[in-house]
Every structure is written in structure tokens, then in C-alpha cells.
Biopython code that builds the backbone (N, CA, C, O; Angstrom):
import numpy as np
from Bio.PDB.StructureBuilder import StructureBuilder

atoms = [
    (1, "UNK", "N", (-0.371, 102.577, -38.917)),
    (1, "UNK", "CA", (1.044, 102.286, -39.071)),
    (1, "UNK", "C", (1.896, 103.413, -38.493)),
    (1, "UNK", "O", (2.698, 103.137, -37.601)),
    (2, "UNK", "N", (1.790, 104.529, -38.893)),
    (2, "UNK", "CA", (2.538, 105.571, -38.060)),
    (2, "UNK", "C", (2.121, 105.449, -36.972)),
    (2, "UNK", "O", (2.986, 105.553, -36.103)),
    (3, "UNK", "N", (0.767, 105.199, -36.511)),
    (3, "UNK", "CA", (0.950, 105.141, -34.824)),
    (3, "UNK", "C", (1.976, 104.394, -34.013)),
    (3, "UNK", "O", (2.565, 104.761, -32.996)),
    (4, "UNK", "N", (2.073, 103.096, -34.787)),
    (4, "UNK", "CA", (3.189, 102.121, -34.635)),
    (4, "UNK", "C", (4.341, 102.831, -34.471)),
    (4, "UNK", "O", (5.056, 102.679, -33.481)),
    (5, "UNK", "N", (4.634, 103.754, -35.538)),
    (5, "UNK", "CA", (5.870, 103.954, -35.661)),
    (5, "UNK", "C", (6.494, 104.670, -34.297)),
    (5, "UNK", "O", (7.639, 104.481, -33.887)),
    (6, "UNK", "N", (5.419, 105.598, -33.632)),
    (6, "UNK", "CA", (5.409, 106.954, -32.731)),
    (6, "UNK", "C", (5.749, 105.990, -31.397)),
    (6, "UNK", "O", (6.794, 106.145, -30.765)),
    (7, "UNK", "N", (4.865, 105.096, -31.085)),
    (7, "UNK", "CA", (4.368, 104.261, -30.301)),
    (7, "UNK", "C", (5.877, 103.420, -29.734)),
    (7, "UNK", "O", (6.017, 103.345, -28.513)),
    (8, "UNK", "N", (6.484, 103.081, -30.235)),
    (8, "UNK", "CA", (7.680, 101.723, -30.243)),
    (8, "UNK", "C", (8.804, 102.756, -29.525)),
    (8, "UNK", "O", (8.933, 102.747, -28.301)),
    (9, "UNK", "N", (9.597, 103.637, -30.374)),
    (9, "UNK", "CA", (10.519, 104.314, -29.896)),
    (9, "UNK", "C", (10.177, 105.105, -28.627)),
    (9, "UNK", "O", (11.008, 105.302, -27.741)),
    (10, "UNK", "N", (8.918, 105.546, -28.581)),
    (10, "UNK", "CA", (8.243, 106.307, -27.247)),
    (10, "UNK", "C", (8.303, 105.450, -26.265)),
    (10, "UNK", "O", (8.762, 105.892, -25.212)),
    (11, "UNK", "N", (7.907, 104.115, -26.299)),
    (11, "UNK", "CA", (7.843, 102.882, -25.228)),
    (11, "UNK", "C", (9.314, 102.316, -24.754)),
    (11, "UNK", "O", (9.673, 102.058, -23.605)),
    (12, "UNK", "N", (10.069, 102.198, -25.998)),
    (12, "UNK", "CA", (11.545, 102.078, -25.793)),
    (12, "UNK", "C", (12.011, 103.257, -24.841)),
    (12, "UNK", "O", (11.906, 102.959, -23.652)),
    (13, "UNK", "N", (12.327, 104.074, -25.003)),
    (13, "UNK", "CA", (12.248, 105.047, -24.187)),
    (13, "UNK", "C", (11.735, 105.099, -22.974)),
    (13, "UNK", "O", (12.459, 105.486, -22.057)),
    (14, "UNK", "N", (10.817, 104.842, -22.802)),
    (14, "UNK", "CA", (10.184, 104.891, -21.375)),
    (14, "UNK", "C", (10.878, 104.123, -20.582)),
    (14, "UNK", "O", (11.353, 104.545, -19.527)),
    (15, "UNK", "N", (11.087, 102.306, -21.205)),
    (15, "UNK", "CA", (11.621, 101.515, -20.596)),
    (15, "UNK", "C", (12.755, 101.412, -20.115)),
    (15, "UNK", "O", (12.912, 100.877, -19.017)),
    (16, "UNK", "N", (13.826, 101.921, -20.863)),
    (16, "UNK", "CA", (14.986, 102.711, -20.807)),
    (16, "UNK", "C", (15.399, 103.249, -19.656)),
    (16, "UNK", "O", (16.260, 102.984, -18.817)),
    (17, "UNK", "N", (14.286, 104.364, -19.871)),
    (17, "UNK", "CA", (14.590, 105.819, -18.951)),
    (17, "UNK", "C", (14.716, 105.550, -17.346)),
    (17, "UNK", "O", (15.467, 106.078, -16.527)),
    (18, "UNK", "N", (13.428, 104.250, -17.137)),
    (18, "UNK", "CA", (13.047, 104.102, -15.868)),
    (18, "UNK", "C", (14.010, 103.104, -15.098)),
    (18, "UNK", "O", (13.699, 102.812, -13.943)),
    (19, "UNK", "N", (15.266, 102.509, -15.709)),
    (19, "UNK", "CA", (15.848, 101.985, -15.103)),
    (19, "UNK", "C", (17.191, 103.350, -14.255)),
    (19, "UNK", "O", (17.428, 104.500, -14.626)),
    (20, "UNK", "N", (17.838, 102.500, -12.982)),
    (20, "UNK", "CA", (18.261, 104.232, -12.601)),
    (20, "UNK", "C", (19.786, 104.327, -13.232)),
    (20, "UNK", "O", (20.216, 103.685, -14.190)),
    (21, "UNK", "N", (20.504, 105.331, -12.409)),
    (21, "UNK", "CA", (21.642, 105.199, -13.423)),
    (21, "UNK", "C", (22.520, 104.526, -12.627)),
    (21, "UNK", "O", (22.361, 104.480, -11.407)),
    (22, "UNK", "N", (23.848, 103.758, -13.443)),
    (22, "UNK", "CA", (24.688, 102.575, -13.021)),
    (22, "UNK", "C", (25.913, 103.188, -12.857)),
    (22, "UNK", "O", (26.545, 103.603, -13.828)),
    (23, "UNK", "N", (26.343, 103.294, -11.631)),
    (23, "UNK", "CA", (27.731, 104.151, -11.397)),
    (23, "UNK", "C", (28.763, 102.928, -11.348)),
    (23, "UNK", "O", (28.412, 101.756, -11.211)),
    (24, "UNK", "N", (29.792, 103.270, -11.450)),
    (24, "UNK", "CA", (31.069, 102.234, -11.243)),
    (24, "UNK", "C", (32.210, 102.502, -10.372)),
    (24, "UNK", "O", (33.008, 103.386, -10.682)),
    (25, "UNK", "N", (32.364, 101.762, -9.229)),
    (25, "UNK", "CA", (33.421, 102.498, -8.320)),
    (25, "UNK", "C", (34.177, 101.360, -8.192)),
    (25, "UNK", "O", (33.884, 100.171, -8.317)),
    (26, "UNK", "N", (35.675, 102.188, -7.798)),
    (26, "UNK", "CA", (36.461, 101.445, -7.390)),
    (26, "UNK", "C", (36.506, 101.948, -5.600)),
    (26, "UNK", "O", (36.401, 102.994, -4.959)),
    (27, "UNK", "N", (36.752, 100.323, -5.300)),
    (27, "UNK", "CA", (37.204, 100.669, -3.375)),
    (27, "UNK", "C", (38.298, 100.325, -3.220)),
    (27, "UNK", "O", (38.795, 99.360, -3.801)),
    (28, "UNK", "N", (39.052, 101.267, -2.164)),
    (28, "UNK", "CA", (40.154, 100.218, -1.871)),
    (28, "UNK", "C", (39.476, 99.456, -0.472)),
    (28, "UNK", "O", (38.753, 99.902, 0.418)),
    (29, "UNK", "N", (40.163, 97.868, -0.756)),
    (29, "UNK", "CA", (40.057, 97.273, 0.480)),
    (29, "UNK", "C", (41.311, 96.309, 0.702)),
    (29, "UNK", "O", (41.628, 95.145, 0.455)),
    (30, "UNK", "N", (41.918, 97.597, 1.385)),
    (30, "UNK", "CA", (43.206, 97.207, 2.169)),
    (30, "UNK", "C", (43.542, 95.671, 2.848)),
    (30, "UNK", "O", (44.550, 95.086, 2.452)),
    (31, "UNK", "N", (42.979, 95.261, 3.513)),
    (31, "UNK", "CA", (42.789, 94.373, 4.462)),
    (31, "UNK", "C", (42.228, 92.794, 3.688)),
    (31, "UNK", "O", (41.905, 91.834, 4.388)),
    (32, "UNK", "N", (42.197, 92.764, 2.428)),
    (32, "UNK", "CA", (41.524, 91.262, 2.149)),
    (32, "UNK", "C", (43.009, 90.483, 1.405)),
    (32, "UNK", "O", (43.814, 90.769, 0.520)),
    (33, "UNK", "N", (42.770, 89.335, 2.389)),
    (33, "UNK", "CA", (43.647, 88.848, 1.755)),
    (33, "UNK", "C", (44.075, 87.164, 1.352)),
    (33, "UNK", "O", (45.136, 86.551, 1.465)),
    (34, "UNK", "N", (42.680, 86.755, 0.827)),
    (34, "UNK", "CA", (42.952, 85.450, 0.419)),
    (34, "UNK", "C", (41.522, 85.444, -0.583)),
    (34, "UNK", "O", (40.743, 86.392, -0.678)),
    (35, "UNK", "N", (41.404, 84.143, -1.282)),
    (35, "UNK", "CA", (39.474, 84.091, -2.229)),
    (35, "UNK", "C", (38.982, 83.716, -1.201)),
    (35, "UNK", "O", (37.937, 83.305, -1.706)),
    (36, "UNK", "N", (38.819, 83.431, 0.256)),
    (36, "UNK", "CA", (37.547, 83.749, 1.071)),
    (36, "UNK", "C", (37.323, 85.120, 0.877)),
    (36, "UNK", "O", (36.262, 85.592, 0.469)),
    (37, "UNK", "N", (38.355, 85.771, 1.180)),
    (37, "UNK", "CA", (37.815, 87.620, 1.909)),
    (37, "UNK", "C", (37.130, 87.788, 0.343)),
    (37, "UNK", "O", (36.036, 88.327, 0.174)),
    (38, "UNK", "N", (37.982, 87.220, -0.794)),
    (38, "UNK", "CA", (37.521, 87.676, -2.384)),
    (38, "UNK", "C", (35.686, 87.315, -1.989)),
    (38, "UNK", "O", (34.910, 88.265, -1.881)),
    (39, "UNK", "N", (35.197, 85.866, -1.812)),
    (39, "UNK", "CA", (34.311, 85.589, -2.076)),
    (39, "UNK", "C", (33.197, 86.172, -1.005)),
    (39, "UNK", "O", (32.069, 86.547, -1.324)),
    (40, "UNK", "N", (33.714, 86.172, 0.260)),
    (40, "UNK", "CA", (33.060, 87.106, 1.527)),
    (40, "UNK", "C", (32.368, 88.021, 0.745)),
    (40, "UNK", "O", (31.168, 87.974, 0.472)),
    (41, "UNK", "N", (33.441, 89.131, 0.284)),
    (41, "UNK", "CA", (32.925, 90.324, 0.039)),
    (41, "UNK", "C", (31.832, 90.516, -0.760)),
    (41, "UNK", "O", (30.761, 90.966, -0.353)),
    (42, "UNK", "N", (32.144, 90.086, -2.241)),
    (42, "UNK", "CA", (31.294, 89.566, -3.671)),
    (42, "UNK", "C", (30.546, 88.828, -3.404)),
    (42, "UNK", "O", (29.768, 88.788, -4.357)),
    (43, "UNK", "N", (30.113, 87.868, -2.347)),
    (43, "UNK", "CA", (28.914, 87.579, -1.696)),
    (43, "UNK", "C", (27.925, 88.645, -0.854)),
    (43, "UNK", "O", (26.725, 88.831, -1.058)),
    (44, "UNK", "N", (28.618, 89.168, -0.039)),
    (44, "UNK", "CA", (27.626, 89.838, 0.547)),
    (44, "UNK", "C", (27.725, 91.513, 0.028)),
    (44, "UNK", "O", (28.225, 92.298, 0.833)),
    (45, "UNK", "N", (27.412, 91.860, -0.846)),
    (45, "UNK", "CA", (27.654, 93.037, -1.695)),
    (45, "UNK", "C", (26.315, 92.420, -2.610)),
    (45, "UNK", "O", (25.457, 93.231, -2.957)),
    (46, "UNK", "N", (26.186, 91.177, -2.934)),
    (46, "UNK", "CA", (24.971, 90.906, -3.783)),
    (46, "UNK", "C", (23.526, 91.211, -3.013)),
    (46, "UNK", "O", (22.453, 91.316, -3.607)),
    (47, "UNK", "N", (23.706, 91.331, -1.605)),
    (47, "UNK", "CA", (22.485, 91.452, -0.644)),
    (47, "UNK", "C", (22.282, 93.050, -0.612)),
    (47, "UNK", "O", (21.169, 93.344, -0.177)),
    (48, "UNK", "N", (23.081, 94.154, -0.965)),
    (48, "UNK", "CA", (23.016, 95.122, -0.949)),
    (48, "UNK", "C", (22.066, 95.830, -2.211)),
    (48, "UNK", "O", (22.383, 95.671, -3.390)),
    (49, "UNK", "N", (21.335, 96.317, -1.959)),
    (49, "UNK", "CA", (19.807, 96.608, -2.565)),
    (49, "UNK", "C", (20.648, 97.738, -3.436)),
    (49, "UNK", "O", (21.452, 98.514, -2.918)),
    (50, "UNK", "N", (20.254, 97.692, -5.161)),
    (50, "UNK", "CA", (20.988, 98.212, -5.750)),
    (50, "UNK", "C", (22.433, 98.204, -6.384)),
    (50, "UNK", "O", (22.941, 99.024, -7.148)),
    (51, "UNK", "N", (22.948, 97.043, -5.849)),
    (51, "UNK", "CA", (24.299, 96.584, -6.289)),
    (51, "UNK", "C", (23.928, 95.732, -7.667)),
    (51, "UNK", "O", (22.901, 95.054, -7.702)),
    (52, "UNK", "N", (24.918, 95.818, -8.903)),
    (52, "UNK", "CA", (24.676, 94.611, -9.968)),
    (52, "UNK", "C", (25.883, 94.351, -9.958)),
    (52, "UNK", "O", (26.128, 94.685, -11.117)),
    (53, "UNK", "N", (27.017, 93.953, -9.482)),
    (53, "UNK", "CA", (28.226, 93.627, -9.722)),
    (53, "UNK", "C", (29.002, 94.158, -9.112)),
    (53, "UNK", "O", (28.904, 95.374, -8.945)),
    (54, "UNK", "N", (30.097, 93.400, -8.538)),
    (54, "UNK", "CA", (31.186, 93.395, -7.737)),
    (54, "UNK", "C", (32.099, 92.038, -8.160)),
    (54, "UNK", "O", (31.831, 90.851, -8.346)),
    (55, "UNK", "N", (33.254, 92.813, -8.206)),
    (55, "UNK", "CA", (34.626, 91.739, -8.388)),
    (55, "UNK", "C", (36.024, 92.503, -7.198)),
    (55, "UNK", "O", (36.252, 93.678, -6.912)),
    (56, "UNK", "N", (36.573, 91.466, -6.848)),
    (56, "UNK", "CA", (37.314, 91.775, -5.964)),
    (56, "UNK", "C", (38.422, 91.117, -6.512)),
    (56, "UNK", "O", (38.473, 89.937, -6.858)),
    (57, "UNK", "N", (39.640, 92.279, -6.586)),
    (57, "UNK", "CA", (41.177, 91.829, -7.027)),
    (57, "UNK", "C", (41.836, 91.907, -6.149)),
    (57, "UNK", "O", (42.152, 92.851, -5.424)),
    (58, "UNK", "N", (42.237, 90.253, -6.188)),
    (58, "UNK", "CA", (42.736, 90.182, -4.927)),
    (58, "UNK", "C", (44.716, 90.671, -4.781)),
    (58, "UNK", "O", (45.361, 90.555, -3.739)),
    (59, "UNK", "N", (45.162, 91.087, -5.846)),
    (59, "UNK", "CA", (46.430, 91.755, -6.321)),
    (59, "UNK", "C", (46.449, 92.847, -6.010)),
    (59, "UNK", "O", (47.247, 93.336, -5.211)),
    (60, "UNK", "N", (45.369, 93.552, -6.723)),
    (60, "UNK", "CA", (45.853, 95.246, -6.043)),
    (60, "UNK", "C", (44.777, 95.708, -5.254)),
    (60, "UNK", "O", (44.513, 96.907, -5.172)),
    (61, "UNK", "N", (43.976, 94.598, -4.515)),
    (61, "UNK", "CA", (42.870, 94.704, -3.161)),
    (61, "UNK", "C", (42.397, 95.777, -3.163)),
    (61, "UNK", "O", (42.386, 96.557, -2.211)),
    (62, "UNK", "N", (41.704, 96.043, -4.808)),
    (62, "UNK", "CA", (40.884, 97.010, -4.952)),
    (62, "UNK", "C", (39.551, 96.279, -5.644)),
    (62, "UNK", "O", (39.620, 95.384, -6.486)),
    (63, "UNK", "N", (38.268, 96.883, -5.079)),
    (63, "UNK", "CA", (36.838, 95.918, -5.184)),
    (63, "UNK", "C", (36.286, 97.098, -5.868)),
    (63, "UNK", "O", (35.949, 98.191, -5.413)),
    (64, "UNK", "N", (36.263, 96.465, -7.490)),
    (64, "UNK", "CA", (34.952, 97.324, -8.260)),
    (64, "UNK", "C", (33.369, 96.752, -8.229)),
    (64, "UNK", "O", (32.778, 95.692, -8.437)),
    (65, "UNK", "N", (33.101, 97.963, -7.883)),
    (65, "UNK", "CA", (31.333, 97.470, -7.944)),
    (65, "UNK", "C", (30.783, 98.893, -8.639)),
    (65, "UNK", "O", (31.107, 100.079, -8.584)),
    (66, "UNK", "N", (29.331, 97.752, -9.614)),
    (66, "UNK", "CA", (28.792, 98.845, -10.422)),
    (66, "UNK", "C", (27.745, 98.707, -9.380)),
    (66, "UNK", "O", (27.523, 97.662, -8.768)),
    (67, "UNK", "N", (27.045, 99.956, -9.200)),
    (67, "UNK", "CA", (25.650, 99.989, -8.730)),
    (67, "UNK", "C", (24.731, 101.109, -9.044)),
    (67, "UNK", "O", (25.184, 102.083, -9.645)),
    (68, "UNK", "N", (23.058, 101.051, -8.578)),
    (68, "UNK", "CA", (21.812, 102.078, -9.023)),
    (68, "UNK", "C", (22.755, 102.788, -8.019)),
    (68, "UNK", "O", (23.368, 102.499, -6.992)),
    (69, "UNK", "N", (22.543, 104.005, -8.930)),
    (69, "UNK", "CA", (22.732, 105.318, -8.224)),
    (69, "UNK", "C", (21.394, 105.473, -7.131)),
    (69, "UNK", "O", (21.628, 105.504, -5.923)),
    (70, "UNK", "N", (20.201, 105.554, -7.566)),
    (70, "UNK", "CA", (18.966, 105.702, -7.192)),
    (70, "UNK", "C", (18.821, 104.855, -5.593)),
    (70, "UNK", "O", (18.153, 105.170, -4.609)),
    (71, "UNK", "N", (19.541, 103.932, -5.775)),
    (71, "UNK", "CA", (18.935, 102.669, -4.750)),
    (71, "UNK", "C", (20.466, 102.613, -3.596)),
    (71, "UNK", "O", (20.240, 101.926, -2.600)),
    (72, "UNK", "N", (21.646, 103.122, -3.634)),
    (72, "UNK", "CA", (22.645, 102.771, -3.024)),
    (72, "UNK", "C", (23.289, 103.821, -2.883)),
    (72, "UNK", "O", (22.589, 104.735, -3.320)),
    (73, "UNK", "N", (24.312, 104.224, -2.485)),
    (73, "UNK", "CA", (25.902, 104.875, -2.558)),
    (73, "UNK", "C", (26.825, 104.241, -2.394)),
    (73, "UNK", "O", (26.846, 103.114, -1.901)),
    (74, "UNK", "N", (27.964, 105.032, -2.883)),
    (74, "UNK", "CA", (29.110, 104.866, -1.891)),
    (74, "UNK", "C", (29.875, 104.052, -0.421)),
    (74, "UNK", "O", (30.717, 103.203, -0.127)),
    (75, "UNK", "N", (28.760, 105.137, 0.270)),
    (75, "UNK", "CA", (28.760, 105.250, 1.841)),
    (75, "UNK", "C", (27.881, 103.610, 1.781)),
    (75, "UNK", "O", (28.574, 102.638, 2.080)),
    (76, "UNK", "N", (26.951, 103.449, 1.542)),
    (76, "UNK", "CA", (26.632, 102.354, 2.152)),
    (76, "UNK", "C", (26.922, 101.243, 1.569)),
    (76, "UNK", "O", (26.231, 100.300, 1.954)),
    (77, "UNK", "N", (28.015, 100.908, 0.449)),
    (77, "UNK", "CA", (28.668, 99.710, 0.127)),
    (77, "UNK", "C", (29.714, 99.582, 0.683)),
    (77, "UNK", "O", (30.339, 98.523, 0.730)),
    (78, "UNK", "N", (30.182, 101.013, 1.364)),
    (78, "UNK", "CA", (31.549, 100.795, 2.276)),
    (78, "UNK", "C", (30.996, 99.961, 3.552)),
    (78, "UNK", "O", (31.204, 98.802, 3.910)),
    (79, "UNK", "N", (30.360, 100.806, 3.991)),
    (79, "UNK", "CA", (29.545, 100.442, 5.630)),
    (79, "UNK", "C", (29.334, 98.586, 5.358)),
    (79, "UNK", "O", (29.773, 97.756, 6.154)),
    (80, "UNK", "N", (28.741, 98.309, 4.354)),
    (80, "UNK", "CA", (28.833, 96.922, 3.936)),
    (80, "UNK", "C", (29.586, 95.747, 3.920)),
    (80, "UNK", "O", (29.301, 94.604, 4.277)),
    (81, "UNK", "N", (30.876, 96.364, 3.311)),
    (81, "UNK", "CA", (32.067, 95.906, 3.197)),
    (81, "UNK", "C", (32.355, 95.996, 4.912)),
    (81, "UNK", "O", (32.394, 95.241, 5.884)),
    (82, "UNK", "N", (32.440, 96.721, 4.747)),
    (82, "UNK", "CA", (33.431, 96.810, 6.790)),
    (82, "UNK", "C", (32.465, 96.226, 7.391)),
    (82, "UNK", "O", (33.152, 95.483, 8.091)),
    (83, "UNK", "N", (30.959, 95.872, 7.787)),
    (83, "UNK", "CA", (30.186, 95.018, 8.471)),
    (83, "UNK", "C", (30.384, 93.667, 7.830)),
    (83, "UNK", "O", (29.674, 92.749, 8.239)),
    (84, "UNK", "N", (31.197, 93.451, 6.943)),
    (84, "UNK", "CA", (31.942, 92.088, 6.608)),
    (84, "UNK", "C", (33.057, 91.908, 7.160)),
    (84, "UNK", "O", (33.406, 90.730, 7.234)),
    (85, "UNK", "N", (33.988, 92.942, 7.725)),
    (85, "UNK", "CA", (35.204, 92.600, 8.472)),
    (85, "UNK", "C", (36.191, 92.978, 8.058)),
    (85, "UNK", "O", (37.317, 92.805, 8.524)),
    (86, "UNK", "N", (35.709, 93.841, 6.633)),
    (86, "UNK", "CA", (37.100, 94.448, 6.025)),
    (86, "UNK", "C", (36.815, 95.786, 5.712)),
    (86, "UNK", "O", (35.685, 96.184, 5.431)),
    (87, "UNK", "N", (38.152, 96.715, 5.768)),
    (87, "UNK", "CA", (37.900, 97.877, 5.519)),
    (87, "UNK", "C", (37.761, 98.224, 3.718)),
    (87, "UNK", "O", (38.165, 97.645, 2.709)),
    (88, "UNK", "N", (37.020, 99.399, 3.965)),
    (88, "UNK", "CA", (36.730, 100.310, 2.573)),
    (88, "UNK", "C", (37.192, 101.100, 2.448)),
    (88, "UNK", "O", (36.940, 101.648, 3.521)),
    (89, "UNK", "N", (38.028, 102.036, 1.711)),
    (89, "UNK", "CA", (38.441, 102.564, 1.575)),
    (89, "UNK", "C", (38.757, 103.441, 2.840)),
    (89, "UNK", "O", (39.644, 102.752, 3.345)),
    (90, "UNK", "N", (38.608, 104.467, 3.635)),
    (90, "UNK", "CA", (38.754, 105.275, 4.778)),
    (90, "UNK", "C", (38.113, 104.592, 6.352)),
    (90, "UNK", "O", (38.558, 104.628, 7.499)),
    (91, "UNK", "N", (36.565, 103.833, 5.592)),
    (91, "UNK", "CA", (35.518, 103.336, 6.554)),
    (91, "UNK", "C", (36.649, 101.778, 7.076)),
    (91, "UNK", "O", (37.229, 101.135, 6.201)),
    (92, "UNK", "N", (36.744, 101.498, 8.208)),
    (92, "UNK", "CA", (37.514, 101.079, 8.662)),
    (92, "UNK", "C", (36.082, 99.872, 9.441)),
    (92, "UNK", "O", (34.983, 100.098, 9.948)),
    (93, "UNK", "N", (36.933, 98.530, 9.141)),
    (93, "UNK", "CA", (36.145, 96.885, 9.527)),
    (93, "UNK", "C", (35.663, 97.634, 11.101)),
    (93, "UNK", "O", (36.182, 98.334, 11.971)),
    (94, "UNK", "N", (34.310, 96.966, 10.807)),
    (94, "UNK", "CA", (33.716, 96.704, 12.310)),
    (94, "UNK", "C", (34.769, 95.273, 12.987)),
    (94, "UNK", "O", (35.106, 94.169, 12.560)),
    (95, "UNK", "N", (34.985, 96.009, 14.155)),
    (95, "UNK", "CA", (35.976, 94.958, 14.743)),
    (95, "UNK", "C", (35.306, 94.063, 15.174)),
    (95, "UNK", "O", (36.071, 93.123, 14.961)),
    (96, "UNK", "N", (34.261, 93.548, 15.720)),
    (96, "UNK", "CA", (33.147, 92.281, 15.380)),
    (96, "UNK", "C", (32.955, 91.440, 14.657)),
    (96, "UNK", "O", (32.626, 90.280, 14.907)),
    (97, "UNK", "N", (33.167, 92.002, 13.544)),
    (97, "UNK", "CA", (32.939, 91.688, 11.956)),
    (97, "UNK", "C", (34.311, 90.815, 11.998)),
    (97, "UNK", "O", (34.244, 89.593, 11.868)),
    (98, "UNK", "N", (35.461, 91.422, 12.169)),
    (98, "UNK", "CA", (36.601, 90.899, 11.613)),
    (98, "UNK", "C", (37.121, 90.505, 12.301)),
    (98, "UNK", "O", (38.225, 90.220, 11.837)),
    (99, "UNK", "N", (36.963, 90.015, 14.227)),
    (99, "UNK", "CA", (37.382, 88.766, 15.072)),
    (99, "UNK", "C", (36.863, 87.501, 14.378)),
    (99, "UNK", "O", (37.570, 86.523, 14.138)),
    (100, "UNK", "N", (35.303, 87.635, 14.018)),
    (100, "UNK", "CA", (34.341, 86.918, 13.009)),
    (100, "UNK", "C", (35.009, 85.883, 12.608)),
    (100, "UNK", "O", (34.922, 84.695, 12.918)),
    (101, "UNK", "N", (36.115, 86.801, 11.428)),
    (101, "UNK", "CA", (36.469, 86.105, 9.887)),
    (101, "UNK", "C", (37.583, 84.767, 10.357)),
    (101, "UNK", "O", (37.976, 84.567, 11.506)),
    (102, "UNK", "N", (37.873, 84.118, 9.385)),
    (102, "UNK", "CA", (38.111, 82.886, 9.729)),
    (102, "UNK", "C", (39.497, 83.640, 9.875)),
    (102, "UNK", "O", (39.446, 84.828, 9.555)),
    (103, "UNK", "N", (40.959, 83.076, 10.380)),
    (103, "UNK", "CA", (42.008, 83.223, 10.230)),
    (103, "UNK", "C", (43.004, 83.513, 9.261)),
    (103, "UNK", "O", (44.115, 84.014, 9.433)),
    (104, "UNK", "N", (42.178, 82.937, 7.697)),
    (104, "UNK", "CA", (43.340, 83.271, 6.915)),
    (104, "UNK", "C", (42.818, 84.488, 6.455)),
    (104, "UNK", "O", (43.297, 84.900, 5.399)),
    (105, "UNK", "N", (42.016, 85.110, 6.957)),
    (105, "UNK", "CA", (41.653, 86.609, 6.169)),
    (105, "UNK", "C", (41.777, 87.352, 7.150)),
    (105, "UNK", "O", (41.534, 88.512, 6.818)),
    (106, "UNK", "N", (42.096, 87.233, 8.436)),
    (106, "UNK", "CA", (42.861, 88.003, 8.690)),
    (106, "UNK", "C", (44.300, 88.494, 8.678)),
    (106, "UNK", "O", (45.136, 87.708, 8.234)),
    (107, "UNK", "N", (44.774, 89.889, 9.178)),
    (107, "UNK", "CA", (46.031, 90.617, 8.823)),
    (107, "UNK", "C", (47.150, 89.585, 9.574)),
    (107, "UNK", "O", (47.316, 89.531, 10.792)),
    (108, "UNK", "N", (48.079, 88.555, 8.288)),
    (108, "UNK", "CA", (49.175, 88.081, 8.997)),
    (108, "UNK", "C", (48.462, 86.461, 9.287)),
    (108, "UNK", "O", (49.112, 85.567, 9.829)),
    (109, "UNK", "N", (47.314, 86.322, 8.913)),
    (109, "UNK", "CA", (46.897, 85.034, 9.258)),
    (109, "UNK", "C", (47.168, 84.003, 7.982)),
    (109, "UNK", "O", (46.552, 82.938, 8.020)),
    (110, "UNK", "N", (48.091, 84.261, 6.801)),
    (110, "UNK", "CA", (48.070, 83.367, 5.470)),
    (110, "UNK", "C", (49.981, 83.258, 6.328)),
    (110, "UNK", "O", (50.731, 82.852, 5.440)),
    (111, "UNK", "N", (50.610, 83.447, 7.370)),
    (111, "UNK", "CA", (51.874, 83.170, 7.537)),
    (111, "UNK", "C", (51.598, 82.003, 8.266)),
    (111, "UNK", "O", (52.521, 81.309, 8.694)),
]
sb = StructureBuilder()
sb.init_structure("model")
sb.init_model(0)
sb.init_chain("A")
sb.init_seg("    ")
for serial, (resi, resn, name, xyz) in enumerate(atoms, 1):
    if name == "N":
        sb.init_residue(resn, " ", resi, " ")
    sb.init_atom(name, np.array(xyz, "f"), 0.0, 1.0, " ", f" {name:<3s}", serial, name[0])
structure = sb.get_structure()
């Protein structure tokens, strides 16, 4: 029975420990501006190895995403975002990316 006891919280623990740690950032992304660019983004942010969540407000066109520290950064959810066609915070849309996007997500294309 005490082995039990030693055994459970030690295993809890382990299981715990080995997941990595979950950072939470905010981006700005200047440039989105309709629920395509919303759903664009929060779609392809789920393909990014290490991401668990992303929401994109499309009001103050700032995109929180939690992600593994261990498995991602920063830098490469921006690079992400902008190989979608929109900029991240400083990292500025691959212009490829964002001839791409349909018209109403682009700048001036919802007039």
C-alpha cells in the first residue's frame, strides 16, 4: 500500500513534467481584414508543429496563440502567418502569399 502511495504521485509527476511548456502570445496582424483572413490564419497555424490554439480578433487584428515552447517560437508562427499572406507583427506577408489571397482580404479590398 505505501508503495501505491509513492508510486501514483511519482507517475503523476512524470506525466506532467514531460509535457513542454505552453507560452501565450499575442501578434499583431495588421493586415487581416475580414473571417476569411480570421479563418486563413487559425487554419493554418493548426499545421504548425507545436501550436494548441489560435484565435484571431478580427477588431483589434491581434492573433493570440498558445504554443510548446519546446516544439515552436515566436519567429516561426510569424514566418507562418506571413507565408499565409499576412503580416506578423514586424515579419512582413510574403508578397506571393498575399497576391494569393482572395480580394476581400486584401488591403482596401472589403470597399
Amino acid at each position: 500500500m505505501k508503495l501505491i502511495q509513492i508510486l501514483i504521485p511519482t507517475v503523476f509527476t512524470l506525466v506532467i513534467g514531460c509535457g513542454g511548456e505552453q507560452v501565450n502570445a499575442a501578434v499583431n496582424t495588421p493586415t487581416i481584414q475580414c473571417g476569411m483572413c480570421q479563418k486563413t490564419i487559425e487554419m493554418g497555424l493548426k499545421k504548425v508543429s507545436g501550436v494548441t490554439h489560435s484565435a484571431v480578433d478580427l477588431e483589434t487584428k491581434i492573433t493570440k496563440v498558445v504554443f510548446d515552447k519546446e516544439k515552436t517560437d515566436l519567429s516561426k508562427i510569424e514566418k507562418a502567418i506571413s507565408g499565409l499572406g499576412y503580416q506578423a507583427n514586424e515579419t512582413l506577408a510574403d508578397p506571393i502569399a498575399y497576391e494569393g489571397l482572395p480580394r476581400c482580404c486584401k488591403i482596401g479590398g472589403m470597399n
